[in-house]
Phi, psi and omega in degrees: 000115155326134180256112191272195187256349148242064182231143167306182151312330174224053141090005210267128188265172217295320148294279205308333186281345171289293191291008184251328178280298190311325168309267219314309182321263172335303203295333173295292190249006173243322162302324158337316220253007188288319194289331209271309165307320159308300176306330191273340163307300199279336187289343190248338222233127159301303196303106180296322184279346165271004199248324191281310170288325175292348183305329196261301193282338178301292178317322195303308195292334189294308195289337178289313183303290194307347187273355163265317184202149160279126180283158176211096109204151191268282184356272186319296189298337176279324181288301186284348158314284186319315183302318211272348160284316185292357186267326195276340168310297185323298179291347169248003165279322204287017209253130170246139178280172237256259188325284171345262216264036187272019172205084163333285238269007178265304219293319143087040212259138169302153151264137177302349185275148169304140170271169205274021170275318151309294181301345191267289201321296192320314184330284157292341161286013173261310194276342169280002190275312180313296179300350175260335168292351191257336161263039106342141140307122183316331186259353167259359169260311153323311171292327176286307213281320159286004164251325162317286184311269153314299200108002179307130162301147165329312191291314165318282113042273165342283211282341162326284188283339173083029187220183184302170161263347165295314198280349177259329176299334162316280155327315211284332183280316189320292202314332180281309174315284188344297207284332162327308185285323166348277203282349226223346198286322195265027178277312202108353171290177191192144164144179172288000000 
């Protein structure tokens, strides 16, 4: 067999030979990554059975793509694959027809905004949240406002501060009892 331009060295021709690099590919680096992709499906979707189907429309946009360029680190292009199908989900259960909502004021719908009665409560309970973090001990108010706050895992949090992953589980419990009893002693409320 002669050699075209679309063929390969050994007579194979060159899409296939793509879609055989794109097997490989997947089966390597992408099927691995399905239980960690299940859990992130089902964790956005009620539906369980909607968690299955984007798993499958994930791949499918994963094997197109690759068949233009294999992405590489495979993680990231897949997870963000997976978000950006769970968002176009999202936005089309969010679909109200035309007709449906052509008389708003029959729908009979709340407004989402807080009343000023809600925003004065919401206020003050910011500002008592603030004045019991600011009597705080420094190093049980840093530790909190970065695992609360930030959002930092412990172990960051630690290496941060330059201490233990005990001494910030420590800190971060003193500091959550401390603003309970804050916020909750002068409430008129009891409990732990």
């Amino acid at each position: 067999m002669t050699k075209t331009p679309e063929t390969g060295p050994d007579g194979q021709s060159l899409a296939s030979a793509q879609a055989v690099e794109v097997q490989a590919w997947f089966v390597r680096e992408v099927l691995p990554l399905e239980a960690g992709l299940m859990q992130f499906l089902r964790r956005r979707r009620r539906d369980a059975g909607d968690a299955d189907d984007l798993c499958h429309d994930v791949y499918v946009r994963v094997c197109e793509a690759a068949m233009k360029e294999i992405p590489r680190p495979a993680k990231p292009f897949v997870f963000a694959v997976a978000r950006n199908l769970v968002i176009d989900h999202a936005r089309r259960d969010h679909v109200v027809p035309i007709n449906a909502a052509a008389d708003v004021d029959m729908l009979n719908i709340a407004a989402d905004t807080p009343g000023p009665e809600q925003s004065l409560v919401a206020r003050e309970e910011l500002t008592a949240l603030q004045a019991a973090l600011d009597r705080l001990p420094p190093r049980c108010r840093e530790a909190v406002v970065m695992r609360k706050i930030e959002g930092l895992p412990r172990r960051e949090i630690a290496a941060r501060m330059g201490i233990a992953e005990k001494t910030v589980r420590r800190h971060i419990g003193d500091a959550m009892c401390a603003l309970a009893d804050a916020l909750y002693r002068n409430d008129g409320r009891s409990g732990a």
